[in-house]
LUMTORLO-681441 format. One record per residue: x, y, z of N, C-alpha, C, O in turn. Coordinates in pm, whole numbers, plus 32768, in hexadecimal, padded with zeros to 4 digits. Layout:
<sites>
XYZXYZXYZXYZ...
</sites>
This chain:
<sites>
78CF7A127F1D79477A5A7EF179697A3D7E5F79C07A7B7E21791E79DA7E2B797F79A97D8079237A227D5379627A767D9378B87A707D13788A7B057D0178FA7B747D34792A7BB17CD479227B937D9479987BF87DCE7A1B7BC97D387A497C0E7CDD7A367B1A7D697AC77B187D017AAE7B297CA67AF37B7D7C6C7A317AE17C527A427B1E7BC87A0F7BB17BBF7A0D7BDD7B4C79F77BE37BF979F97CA17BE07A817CB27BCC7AA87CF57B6D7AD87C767C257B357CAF7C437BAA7C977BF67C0F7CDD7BFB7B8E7BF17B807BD87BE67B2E7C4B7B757B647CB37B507B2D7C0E7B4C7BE87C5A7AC17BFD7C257A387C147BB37A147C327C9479F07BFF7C73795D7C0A7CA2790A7C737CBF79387CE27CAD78857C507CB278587CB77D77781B7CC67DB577EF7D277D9A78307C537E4778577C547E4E78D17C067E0778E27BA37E9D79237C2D7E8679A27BE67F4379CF7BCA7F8879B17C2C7F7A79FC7B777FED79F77B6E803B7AA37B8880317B0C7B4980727A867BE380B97AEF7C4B810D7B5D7C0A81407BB47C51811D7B5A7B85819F7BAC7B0B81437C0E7AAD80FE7BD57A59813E7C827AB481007CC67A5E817E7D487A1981B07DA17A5E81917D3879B282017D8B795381B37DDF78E781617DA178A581C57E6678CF81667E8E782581B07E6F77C981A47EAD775F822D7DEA77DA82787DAD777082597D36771F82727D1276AC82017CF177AF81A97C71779B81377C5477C381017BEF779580F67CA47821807A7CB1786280937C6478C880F27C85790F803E7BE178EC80327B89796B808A7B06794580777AAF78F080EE7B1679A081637AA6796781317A2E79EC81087A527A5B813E79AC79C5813F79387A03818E78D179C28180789C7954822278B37A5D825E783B7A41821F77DE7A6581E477E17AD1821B77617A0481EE76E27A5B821D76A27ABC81EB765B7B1482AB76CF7A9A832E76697B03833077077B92837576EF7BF5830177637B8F82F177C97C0D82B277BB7C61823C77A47C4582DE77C27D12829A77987D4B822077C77D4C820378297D0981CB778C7D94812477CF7DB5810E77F27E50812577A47EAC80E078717E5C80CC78977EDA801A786C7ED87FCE78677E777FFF784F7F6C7F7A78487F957F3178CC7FBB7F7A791A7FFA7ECD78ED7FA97E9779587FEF7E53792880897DF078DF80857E84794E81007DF878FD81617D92794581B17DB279B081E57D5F793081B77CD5798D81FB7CFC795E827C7CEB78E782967D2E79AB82D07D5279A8836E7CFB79B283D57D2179B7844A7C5B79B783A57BFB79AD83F27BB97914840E7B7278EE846B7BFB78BB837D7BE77848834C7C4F77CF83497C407754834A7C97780483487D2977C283187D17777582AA7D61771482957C9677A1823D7C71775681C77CED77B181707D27780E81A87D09778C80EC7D38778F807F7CD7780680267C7377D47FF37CE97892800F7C8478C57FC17CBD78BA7F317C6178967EE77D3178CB7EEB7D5A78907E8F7DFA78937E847E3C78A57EEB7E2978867E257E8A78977E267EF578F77D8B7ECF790C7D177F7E791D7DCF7FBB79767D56803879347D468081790E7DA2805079267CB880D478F57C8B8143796B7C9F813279E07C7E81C179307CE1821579AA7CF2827B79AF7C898299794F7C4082AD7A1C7C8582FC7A6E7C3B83A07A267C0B83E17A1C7C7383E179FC7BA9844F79CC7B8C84A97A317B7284937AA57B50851179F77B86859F7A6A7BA485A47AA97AE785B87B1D7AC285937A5B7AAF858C7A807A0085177ADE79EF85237B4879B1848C7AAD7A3484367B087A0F84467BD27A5084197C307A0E84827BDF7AC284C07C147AE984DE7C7D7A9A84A77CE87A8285827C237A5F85C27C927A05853E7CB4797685377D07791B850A7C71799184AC7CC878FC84347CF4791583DE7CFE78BE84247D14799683B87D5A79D6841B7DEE79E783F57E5479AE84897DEE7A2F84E67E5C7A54851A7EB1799F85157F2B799485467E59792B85317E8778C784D27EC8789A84DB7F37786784437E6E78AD83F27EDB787883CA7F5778ED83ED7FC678C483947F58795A839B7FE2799A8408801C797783D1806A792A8491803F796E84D28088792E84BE80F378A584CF816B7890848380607845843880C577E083EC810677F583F3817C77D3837280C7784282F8812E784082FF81AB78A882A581FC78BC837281A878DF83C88229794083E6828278CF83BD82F378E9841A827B7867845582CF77F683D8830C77AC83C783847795837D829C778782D682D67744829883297790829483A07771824E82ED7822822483437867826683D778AA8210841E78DE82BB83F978AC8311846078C682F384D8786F82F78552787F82D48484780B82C7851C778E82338532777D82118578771E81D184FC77D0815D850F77DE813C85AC7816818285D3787380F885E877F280EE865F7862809C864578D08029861C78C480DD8660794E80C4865579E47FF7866F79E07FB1860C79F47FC286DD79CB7F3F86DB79E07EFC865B79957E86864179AB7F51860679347F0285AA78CC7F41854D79317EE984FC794E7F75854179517FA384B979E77F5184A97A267F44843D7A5F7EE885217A3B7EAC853D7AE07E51851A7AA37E0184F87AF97E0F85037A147D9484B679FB7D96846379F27D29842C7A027DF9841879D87E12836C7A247DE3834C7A5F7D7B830B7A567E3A83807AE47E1F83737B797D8D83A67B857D5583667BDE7D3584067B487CC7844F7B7D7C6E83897B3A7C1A83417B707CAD837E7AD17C4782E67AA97C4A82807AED7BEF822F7AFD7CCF827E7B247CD782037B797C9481F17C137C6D818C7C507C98828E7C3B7C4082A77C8C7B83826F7C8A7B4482317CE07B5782A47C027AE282827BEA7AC781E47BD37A6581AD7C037B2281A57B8B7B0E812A7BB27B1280DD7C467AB980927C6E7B7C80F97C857B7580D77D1E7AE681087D567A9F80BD7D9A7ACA816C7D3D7A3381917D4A79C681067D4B797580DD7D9E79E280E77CF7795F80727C7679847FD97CDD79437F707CDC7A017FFA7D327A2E7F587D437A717F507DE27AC37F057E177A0E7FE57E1B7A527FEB7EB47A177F847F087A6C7F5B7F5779977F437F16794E7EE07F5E79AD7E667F3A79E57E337F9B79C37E387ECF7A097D8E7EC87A897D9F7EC87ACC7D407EEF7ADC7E307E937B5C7E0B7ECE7B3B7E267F657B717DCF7FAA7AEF7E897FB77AF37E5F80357AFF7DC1808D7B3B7D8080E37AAE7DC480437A7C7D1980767B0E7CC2805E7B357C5D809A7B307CEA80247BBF7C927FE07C037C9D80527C277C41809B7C127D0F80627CB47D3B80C87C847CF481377CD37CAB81727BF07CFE816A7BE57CCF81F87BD07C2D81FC7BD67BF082667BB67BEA817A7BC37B7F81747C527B2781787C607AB2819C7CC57B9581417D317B4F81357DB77B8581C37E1F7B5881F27D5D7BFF81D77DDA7C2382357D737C2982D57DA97C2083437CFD7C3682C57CBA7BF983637C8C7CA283987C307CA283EA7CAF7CF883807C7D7D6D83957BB77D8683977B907D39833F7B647DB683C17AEF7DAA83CC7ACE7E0583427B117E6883267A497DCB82E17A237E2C82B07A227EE682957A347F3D82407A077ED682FE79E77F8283057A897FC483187AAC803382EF7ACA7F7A834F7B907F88832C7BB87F7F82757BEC7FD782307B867EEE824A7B937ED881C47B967F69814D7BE27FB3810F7AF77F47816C7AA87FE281297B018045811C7B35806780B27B19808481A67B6B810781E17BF580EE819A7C278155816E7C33808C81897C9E807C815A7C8F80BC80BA7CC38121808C7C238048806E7C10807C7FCC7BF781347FC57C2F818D7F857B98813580197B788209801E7C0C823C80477C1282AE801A7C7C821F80817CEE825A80897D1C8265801F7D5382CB7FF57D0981E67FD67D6681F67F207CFD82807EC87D1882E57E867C8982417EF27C3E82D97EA87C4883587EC27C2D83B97E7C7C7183517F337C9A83EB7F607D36840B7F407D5B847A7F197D7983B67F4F7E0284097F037E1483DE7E8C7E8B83D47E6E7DCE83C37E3E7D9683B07DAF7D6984467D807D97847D7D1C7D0084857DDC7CE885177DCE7D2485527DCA7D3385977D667D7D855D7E4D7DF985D37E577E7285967E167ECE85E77E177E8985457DEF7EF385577D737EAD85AC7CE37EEA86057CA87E25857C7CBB7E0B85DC7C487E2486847C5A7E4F86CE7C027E0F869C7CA87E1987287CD37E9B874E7CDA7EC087B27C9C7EEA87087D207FA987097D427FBF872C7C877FEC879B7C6E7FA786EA7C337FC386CC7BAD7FDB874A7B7B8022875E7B197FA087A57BBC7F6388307B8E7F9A88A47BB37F93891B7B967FEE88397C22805988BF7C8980F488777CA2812788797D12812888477C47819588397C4E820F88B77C4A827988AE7C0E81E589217C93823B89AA7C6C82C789897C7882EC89147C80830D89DD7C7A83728A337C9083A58AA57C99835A8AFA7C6884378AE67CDB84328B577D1A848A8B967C7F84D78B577C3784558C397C7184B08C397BE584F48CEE7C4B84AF8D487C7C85758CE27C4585C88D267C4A860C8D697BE986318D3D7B7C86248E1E7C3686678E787BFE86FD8E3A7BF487148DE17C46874E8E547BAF87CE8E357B6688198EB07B9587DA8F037BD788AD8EC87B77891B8F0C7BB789288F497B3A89448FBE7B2089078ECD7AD8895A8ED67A4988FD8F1D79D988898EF679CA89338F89798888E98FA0790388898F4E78A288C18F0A784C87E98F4D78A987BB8EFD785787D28E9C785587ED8E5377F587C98E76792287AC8DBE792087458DBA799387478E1079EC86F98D637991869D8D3979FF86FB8CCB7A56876B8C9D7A4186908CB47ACB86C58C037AEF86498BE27B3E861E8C2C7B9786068B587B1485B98B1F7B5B85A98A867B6F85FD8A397B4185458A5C7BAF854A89DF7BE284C789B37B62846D89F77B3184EE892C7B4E84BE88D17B0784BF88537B31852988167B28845D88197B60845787827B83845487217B3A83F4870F7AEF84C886C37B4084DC86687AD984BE85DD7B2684E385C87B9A845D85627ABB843D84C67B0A84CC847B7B31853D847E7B0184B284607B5D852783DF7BE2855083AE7B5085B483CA7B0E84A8832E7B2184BD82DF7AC0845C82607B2983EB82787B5484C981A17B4E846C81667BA28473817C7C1D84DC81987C58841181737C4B83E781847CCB839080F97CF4832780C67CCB840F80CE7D7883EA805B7DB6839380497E1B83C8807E7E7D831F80177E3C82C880097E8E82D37F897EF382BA7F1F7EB982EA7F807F5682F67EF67FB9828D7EEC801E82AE7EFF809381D67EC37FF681AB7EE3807581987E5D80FF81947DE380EE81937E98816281567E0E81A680C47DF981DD806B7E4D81E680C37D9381F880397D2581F47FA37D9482317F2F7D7C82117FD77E1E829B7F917DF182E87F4A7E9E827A7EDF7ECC82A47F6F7EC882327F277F3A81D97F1A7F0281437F317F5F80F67EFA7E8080F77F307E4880BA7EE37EB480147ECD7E757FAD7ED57EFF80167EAA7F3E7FD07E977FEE7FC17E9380287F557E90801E80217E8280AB80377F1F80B580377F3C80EC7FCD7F82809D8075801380EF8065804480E97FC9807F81447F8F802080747F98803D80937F06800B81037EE4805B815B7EC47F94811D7EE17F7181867E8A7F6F821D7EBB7F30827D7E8E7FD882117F3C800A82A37F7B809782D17F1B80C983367EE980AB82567F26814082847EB38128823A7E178189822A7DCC80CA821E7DFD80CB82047D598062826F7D0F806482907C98801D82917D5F7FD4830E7D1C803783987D0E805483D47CA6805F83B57D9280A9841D7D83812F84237D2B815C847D7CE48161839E7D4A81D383937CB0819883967C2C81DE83C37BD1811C836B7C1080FE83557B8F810F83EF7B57815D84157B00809A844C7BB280B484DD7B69812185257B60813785817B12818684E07BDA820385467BD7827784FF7B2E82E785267B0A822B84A37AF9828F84737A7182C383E47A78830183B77A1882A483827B0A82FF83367B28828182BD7AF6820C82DB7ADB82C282247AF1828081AD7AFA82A6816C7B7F830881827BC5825181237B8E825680C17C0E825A80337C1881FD7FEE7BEE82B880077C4882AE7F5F7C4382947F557CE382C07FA37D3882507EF67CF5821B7EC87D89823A7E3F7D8082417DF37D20824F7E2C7E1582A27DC47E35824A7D9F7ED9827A7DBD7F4681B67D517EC281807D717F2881A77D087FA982157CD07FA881567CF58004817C7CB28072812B7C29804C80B87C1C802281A27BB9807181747B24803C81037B36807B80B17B2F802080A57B52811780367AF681427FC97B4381037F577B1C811E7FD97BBA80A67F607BE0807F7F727BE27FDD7F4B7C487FA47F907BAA7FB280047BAF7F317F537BB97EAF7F617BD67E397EE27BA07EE07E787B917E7D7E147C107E7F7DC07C217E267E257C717EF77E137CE17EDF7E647D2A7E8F7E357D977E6D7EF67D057E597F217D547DEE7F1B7D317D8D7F3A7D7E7D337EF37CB07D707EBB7C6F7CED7E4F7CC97CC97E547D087C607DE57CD57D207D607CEA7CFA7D5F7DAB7CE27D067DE77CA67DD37DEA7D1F7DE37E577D037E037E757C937DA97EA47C4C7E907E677C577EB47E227BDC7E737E217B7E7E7F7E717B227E157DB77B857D7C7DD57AEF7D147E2E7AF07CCF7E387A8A7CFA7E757B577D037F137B7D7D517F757B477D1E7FDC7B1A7D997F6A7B477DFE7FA17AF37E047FAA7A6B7DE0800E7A2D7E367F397A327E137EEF79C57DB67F30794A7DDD7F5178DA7D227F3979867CB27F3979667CCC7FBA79077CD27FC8788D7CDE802E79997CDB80C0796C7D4F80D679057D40812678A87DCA808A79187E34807C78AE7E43807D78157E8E80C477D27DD5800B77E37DC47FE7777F7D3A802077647D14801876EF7CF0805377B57C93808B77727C92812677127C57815776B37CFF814777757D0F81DD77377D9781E5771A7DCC825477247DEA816C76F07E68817876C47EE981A976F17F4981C276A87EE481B6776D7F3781C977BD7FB9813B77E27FA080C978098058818377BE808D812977D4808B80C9787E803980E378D680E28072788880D7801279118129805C794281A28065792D80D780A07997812481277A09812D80D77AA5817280F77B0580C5805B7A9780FD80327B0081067F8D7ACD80D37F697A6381547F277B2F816A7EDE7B2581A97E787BC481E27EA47C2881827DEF7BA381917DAB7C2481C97D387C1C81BC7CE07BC682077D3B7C7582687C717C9482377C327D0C82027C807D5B823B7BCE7D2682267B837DBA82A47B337DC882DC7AF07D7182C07B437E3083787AE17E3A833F7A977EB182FD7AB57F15836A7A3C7E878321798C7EE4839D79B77F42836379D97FAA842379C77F57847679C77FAF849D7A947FD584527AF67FD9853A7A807FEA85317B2B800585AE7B2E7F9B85F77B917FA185C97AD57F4586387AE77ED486157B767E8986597BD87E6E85B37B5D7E7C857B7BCA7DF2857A7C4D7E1D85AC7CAD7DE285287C497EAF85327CCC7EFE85C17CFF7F1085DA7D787F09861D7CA57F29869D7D1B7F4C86D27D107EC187497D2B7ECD86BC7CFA7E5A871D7CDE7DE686A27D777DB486D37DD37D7286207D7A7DD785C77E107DC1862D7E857DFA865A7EE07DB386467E737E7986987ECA7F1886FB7F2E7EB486F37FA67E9887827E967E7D87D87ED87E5387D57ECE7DD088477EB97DA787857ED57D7B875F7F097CD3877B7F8C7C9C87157FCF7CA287D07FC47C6F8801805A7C26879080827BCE879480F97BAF872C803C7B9F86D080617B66866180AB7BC4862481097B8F864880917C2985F380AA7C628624813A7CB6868E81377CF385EB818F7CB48617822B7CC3860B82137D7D8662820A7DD48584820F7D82854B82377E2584FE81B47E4484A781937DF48516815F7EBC84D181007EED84AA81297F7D84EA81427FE3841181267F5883B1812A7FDE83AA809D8009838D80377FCA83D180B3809B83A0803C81078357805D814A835880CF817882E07FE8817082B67FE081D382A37F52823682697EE9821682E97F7482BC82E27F0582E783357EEE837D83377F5583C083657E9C83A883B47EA5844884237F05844A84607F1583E0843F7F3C849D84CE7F928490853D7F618481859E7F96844A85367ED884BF85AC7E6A84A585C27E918418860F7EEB83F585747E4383C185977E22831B85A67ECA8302861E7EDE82F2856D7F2D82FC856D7F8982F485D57FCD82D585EE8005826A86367FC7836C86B17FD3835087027FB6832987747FE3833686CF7F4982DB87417EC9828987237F2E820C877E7F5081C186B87F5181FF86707F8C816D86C07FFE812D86F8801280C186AC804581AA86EF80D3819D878480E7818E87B78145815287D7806881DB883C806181D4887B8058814F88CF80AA812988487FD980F5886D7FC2806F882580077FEF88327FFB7F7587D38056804687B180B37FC3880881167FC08843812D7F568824816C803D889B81C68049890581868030895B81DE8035893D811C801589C380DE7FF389C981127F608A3381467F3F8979810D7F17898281207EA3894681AF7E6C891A81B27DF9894481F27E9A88F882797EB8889C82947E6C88A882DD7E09880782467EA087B082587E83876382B47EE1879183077F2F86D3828F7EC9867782EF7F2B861582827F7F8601820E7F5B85E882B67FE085B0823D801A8537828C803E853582FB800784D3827380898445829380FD842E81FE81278412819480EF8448822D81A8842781BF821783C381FA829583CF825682E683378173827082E8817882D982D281078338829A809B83248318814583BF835E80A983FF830080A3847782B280FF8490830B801E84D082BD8001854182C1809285A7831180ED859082688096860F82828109866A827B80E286E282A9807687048238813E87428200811C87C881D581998809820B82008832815C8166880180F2820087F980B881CE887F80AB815D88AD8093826588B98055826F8925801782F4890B8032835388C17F9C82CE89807F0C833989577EE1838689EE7E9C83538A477F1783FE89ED7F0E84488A687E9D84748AA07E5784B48A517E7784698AFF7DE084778B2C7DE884D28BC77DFD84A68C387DCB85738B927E0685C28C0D7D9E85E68C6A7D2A85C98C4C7DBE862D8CED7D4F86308D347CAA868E8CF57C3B86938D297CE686D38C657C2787028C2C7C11868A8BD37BC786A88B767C2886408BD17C1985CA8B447BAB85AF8B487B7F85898BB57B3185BA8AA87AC685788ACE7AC484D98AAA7ACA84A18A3D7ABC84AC8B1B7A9884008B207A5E83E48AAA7A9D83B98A497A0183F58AAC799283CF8A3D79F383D589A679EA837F894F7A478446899F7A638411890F7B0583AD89337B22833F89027B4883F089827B95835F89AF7BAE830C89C97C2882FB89C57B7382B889EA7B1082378A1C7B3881F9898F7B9D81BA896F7A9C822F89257AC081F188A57B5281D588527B888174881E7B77827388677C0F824C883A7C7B8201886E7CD581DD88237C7A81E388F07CE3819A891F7CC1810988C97D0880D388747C3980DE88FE7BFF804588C87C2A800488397C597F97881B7C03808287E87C138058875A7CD6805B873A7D15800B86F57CFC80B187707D7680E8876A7DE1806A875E7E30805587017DCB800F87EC7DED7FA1880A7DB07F2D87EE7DDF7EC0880E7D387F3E87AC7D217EB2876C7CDF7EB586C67CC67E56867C7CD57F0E86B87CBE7F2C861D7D337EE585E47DA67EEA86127CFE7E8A85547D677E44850D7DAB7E00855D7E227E05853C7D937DA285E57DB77D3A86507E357D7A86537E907D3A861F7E527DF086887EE77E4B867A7F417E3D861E7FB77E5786337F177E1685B37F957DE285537F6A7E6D84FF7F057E6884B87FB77EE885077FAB7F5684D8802E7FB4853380587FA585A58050800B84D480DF807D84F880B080CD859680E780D38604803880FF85617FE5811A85BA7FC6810E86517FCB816186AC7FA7809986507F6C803C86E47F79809E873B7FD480EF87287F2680AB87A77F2E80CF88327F8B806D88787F797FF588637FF4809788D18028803F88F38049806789968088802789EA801280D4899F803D813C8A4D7FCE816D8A377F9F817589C57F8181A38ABF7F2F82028AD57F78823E8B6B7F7C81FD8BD47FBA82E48B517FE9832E8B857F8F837D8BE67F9583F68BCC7F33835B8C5C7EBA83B58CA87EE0840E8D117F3C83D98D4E7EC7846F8D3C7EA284CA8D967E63845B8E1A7E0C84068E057EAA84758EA77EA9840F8EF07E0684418F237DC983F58F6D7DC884BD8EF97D4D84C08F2F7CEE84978E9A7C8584D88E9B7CF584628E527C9484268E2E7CAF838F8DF27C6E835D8D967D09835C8E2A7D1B82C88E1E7CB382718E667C7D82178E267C9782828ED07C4182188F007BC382198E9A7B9F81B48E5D7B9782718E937B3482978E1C7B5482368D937B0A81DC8D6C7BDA825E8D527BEF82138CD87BC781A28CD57B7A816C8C867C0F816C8D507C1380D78D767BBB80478D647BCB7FCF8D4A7B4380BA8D887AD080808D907A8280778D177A3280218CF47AAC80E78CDA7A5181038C717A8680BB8BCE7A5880C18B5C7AFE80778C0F7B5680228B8E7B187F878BC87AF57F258B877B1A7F988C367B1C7F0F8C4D7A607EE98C247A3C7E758C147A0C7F4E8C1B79A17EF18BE279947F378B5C79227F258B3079D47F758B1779EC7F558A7E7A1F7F158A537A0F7EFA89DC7A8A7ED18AAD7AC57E508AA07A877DBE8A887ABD7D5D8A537A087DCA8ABD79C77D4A8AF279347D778A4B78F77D238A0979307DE68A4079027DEB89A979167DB0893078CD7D8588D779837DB6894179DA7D9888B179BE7D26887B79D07CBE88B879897D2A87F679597CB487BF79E07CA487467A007CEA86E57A1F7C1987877A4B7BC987097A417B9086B479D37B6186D27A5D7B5686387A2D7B0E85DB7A5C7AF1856B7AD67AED855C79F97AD284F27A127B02847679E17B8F844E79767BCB84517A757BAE84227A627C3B83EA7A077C89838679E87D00838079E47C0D833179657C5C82CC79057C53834F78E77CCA834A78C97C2D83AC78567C5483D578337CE2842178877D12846D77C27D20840D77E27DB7844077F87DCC84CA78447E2884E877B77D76853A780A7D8885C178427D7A85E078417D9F865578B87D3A85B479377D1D85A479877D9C85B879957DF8856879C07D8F863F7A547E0F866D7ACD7DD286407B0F7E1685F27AF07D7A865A7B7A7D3C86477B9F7CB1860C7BA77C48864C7BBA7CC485727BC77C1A85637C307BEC857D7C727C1B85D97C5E7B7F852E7CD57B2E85617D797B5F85397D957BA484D77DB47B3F85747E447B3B85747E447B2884B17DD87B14847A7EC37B32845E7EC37B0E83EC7F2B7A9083F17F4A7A5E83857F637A5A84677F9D79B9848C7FA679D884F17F8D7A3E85317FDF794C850A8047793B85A6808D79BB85B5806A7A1785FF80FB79B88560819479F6854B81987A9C857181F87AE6858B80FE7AB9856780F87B35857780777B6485D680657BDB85EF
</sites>
């Protein structure tokens, strides 16, 4: 894996504050989060977290570069995003490997995760291109009236552990072209997949001169996060995460009338009627419920059957059941790795 980090531009303390005011900020006196490999309970490295000072001058500068990027024209946004795409391209195998190393997900999950950022990496370039509006006849002498879409400005990102990379870039691509910047505020147990995203970022940034459209903090506690929650700077904060906090989220963002998107826990069930073909249900129930050791929005959590083909199911779970290979997740037969702790 030290080949994967240095591709990837990390070390073995790596500092958690990235601003286009100061670049990569590190307090000495800030705490340090561990990264742990939950297949291992080894130490893969670790990130210095974020100070309440560095903060305000991370939130200063996204502000500015909300005002720069804004006056960009929208199709010249979408070549950003179309670059940042191509780099994720160049670096989908080791950030794969990353995510499943730090958050326990299996390879071929990892992977699938990085190709999600590439794919709405695509369709934001294209979105860039169709930002319309509706233009209306008038009542009045020699006036039009139409719609014009104007940027938020920041746009807050909160993801958790168990997508530690793909939900960012569902809402930081698509804000980037619509005019907005992004500060992310990721989930402590995977906190080095957004490091390593970050200089990903970075890369395409300064190569082609593009201001810091996005930007990231790590908060060792949840101070920072709700002092993010209720911030007037911050236009729209995406959550993702339990419905509990969720609703704490939504609550104090609407206190202050902001905008929110919340993607909260569920409880999914997978109906299996009397034409159902087994063969492809079978697979889906299995993975459904144990893909990502259920720690996903997702999960199978009910299977709803037709009382004439249950005995059938029954059987046919119970020795795909007895299939299922656990493990470590980089290895390729690997169905289900580990939990990402106890706690969860």
């Amino acid at each position: 894996m030290n080949a994967v980090f240095e591709r990837l531009g990390l070390s073995a303390v790596n500092a958690g504050t990235w601003t286009s005011a100061g670049g990569w900020l590190a307090d000495e006196k800030a705490p340090v989060v561990d990264s742990i490999n939950p297949s291992s309970g080894q130490v893969i490295a670790s990130v210095r977290a974020t100070t309440a000072a560095q903060y305000e001058q991370l939130m200063a500068a996204a502000h500015a570069a909300a005002l720069a990027w804004r006056s960009v024209p929208a199709p010249k946004r979408g070549e950003a995003v179309r670059l940042m795409g191509e780099e994720l391209r160049k670096h989908k195998s080791d950030l794969g490997s990353l995510v499943s190393l730090e958050m326990g997900k299996i390879k071929a999950e990892g992977d699938g995760e990085v190709q999600e950022m590439i794919d709405i990496a695509d369709f934001a370039v294209g979105q860039s291109r169709m930002l319309y509006g509706l233009s209306m006849h008038s009542e009045r002498p020699n006036h039009r009236m139409f719609e014009q879409w104007h940027p938020l400005g920041v746009v807050g990102v909160i993801s958790a552990f168990n997508f530690p990379v793909a939900v960012w870039a569902w809402n930081a691509f698509l804000a980037a072209v619509c005019g907005n910047v992004t500060v992310w505020k990721p989930s402590l147990k995977t906190a080095l997949c957004a490091v390593a995203v970050q200089h990903i970022c970075n890369r395409v940034l300064e190569r082609h001169g593009y201001p810091g459209i996005f930007q990231l903090f790590v908060d060792a506690s949840h101070d920072l996060a709700t002092r993010f929650v209720d911030d007037r700077r911050v236009a729209l904060v995406s959550f993702t995460g339990s419905t509990h906090v969720g609703r704490d989220v939504g609550e104090r963002v609407a206190r202050r009338l902001g905008k929110s998107l919340l993607e909260l826990g569920g409880n999914n069930a997978i109906i299996v009627d009397e034409f159902a073909n087994l063969d492809l249900a079978v697979p889906s129930i299995v993975f459904g419920a144990v893909g990502t050791a259920g720690q996903r929005c997702t999960t199978t959590r009910r299977v709803l059957v037709d009382e004439s083909r249950l005995a059938d199911l029954e059987q046919r779970l119970g020795r795909a059941d007895e299939e299922e290979r656990v493990g470590d997740p980089l290895e390729p037969r690997t169905l289900m790795g580990p939990l990402i702790d106890a706690g969860d």
